[in-house]
C-alpha positions in Angstrom: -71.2 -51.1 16.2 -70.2 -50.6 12.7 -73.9 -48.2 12.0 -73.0 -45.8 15.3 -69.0 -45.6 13.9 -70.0 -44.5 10.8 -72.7 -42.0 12.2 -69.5 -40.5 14.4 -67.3 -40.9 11.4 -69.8 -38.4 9.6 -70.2 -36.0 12.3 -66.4 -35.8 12.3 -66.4 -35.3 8.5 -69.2 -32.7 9.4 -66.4 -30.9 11.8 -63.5 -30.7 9.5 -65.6 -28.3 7.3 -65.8 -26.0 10.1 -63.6 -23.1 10.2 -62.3 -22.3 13.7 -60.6 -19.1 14.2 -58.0 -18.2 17.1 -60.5 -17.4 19.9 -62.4 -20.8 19.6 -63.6 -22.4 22.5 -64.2 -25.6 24.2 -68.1 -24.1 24.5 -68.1 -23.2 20.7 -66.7 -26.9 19.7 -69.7 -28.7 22.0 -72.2 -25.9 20.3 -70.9 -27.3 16.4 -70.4 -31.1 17.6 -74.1 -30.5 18.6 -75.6 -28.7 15.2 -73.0 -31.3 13.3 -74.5 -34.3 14.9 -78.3 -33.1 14.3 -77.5 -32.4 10.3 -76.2 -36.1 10.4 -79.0 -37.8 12.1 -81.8 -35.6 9.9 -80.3 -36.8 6.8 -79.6 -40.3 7.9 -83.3 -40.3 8.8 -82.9 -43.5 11.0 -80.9 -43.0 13.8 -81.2 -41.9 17.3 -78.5 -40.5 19.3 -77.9 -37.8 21.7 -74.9 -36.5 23.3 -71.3 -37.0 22.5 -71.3 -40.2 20.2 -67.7 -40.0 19.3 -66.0 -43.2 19.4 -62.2 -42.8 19.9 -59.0 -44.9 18.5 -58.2 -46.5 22.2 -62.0 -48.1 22.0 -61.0 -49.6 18.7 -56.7 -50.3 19.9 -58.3 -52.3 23.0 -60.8 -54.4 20.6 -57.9 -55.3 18.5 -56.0 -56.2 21.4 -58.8 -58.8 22.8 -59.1 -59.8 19.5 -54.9 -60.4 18.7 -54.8 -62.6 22.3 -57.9 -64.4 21.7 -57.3 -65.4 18.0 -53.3 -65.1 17.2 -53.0 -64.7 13.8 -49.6 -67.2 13.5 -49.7 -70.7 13.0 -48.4 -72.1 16.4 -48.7 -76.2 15.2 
């Protein structure tokens, strides 16, 4: 999990350099997402992906949730 996180995290860092002017569209973002995501993986040189690989904070909020009622952090003894 922690290899395709950093992958998104580097497409997102990829994005940020983009320069989006007033009449950008939800088209033009899935055009750049796309040419960001293929600079990534030809660099990388060892991934695979395809389509939208993004992984959002409620993925990562609900894993610390499991995590927080599975394994309480306070001593209860």
């Amino acid at each position: 999990m922690n290899y395709g996180m950093n992958i998104s995290c580097l497409v997102e860092e990829e994005l940020a350099q983009i320069e989006r002017p007033q009449d950008w569209t939800q088209a033009d973002e899935a055009q750049a997402y796309e040419r960001c995501l293929r600079q990534v993986l030809e660099r990388n040189g060892r991934a695979w992906a395809d389509g939208n690989i993004r992984i959002g904070d409620y993925i990562l909020l609900s894993e610390f949730l499991w995590l927080f009622n599975h394994f309480p952090f306070t001593n209860q003894s």
